[in-house]
C-alpha positions as CSV (number, residue, x, y, z in Angstrom):
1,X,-25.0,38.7,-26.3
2,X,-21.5,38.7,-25.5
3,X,-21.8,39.0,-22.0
4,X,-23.8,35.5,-22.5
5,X,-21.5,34.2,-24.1
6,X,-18.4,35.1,-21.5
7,X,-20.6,33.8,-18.9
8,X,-21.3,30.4,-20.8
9,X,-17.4,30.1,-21.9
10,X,-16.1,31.0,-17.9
11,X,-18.8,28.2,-16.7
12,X,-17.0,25.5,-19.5
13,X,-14.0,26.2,-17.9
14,X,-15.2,26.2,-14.7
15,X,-16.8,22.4,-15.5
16,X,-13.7,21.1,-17.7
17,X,-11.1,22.3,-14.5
18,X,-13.5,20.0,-11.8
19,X,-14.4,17.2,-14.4
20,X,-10.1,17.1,-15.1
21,X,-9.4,17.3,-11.4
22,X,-11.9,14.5,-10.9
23,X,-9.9,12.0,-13.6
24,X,-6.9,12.9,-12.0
25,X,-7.8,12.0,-8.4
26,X,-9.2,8.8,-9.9
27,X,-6.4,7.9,-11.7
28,X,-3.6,8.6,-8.9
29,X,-6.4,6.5,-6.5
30,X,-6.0,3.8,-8.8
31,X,-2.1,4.1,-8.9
32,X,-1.4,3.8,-5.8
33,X,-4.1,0.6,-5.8
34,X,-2.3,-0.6,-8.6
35,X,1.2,-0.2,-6.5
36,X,-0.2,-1.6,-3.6
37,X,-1.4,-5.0,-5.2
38,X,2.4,-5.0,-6.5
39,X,4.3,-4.7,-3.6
40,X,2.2,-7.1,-1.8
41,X,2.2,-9.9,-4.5
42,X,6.3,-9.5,-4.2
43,X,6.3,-9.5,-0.3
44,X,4.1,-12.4,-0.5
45,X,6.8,-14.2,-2.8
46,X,9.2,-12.7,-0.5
47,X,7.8,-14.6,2.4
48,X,6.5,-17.7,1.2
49,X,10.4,-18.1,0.1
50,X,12.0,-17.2,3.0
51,X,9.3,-20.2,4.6
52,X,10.3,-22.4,2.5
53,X,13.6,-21.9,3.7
54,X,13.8,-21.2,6.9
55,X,11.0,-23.7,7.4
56,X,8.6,-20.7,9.1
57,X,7.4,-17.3,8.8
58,X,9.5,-14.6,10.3
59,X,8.1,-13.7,13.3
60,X,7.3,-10.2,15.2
61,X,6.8,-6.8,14.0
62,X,6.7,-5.1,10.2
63,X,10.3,-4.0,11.1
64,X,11.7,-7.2,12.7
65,X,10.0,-8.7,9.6
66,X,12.1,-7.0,7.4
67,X,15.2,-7.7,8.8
68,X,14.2,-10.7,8.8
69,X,14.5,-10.7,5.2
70,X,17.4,-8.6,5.1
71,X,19.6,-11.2,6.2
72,X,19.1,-10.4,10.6
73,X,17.9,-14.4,10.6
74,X,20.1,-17.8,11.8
75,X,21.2,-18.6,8.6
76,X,21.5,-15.0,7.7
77,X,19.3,-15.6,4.2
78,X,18.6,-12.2,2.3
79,X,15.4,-12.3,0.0
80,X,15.6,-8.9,-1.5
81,X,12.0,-7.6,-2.2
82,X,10.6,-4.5,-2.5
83,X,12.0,-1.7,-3.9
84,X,14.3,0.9,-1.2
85,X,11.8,3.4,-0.9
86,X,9.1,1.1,0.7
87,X,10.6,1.1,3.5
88,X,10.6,4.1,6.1
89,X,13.5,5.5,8.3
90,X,12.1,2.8,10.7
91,X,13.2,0.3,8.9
92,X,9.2,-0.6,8.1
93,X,7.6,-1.6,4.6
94,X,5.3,1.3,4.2
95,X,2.0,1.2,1.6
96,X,1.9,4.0,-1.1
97,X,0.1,6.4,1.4
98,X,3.3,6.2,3.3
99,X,1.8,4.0,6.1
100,X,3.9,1.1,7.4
101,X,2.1,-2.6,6.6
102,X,0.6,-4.6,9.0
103,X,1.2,-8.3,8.8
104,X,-0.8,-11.1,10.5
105,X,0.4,-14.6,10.4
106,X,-1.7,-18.1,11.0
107,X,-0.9,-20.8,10.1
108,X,0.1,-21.1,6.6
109,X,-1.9,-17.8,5.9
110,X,-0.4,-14.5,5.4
111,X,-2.3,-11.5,5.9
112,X,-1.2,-7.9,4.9
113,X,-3.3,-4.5,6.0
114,X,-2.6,-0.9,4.7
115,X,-4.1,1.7,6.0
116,X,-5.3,3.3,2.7
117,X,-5.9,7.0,1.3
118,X,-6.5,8.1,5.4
119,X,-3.7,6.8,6.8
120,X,-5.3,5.5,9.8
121,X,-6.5,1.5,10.6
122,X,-10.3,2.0,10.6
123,X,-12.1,-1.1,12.7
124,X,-15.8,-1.7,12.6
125,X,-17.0,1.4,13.6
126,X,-16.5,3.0,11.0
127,X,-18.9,3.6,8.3
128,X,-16.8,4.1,5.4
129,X,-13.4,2.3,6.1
130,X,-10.2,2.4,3.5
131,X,-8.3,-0.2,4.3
132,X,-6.6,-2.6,2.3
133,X,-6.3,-6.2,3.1
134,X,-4.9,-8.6,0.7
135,X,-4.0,-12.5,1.9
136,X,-2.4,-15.7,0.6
C-alpha cells in the first residue's frame, strides 16, 4: 500500500512541476506580448511626432531611424522614446526577444515587424510563423 501511495504522490509532483512550468511559459509569452504592444504604441507616438515636426517620416534603416529621433536630423529634434535597453549595441530598437524592429513606411502608414519568440522573420512559407506586426 505504501509503495502505491509513493508512486501516486511522485506522479502529483511529476504533474504539478509540468502543469507550473506550463503557467509560467505562458505568462512570460504574454509578457513579453504585453512589452511589445508598449514599446510600439510609444514608438508610434514617437514617430507620428517627430512627422508632425519635421513634416515626414524619418527615413532609412531601424538604426538611422533612431538617430533620427535622437536628435542626428536638420533641426537636430530629440523625441525621447523607448526605454535605453531597447536598443542594441547597434544602435537598433530591438523587440523583447532581443531582435531589432523592422519598420516599413507608406504613406501616412507606419508598419512595425518583430521577429517574435524564434527570432527569425518567417515569410509565407512557413506554416506556423511568429511574427508580430502592429501598424498605425
Amino acid at each position: 500500500m505504501k509503495k502505491v501511495l509513493l508512486v501516486v504522490g511522485f506522479v502529483a509532483i511529476v504533474s504539478c512541476s509540468v502543469w507550473a512550468y506550463q503557467a509560467w511559459s505562458s505568462f512570460q509569452a504574454n509578457a513579453r506580448t504585453h512589452q511589445f504592444n508598449e514599446d510600439v504604441e510609444d514608438l508610434f507616438t514617437a514617430l507620428q511626432m517627430y512627422k508632425e515636426r519635421m513634416g515626414a517620416y524619418p527615413v532609412g534603416n531601424n538604426a538611422e531611424v533612431v538617430k533620427s529621433l535622437m536628435g542626428n536630423n536638420s533641426k537636430n529634434l530629440i523625441i525621447l522614446v523607448g526605454r535605453k535597453k531597447d536598443i542594441n549595441s547597434k544602435g537598433e530598437f530591438i523587440d523583447p526577444w532581443g531582435t531589432p524592429l523592422r519598420f516599413y513606411f507608406a504613406g501616412e502608414g507606419i508598419l512595425i515587424r518583430s521577429a517574435g519568440p524564434n527570432k527569425r522573420f518567417d515569410d509565407s512559407t512557413v506554416l506556423n510563423p511568429d511574427d508580430y506586426y502592429r501598424s498605425n
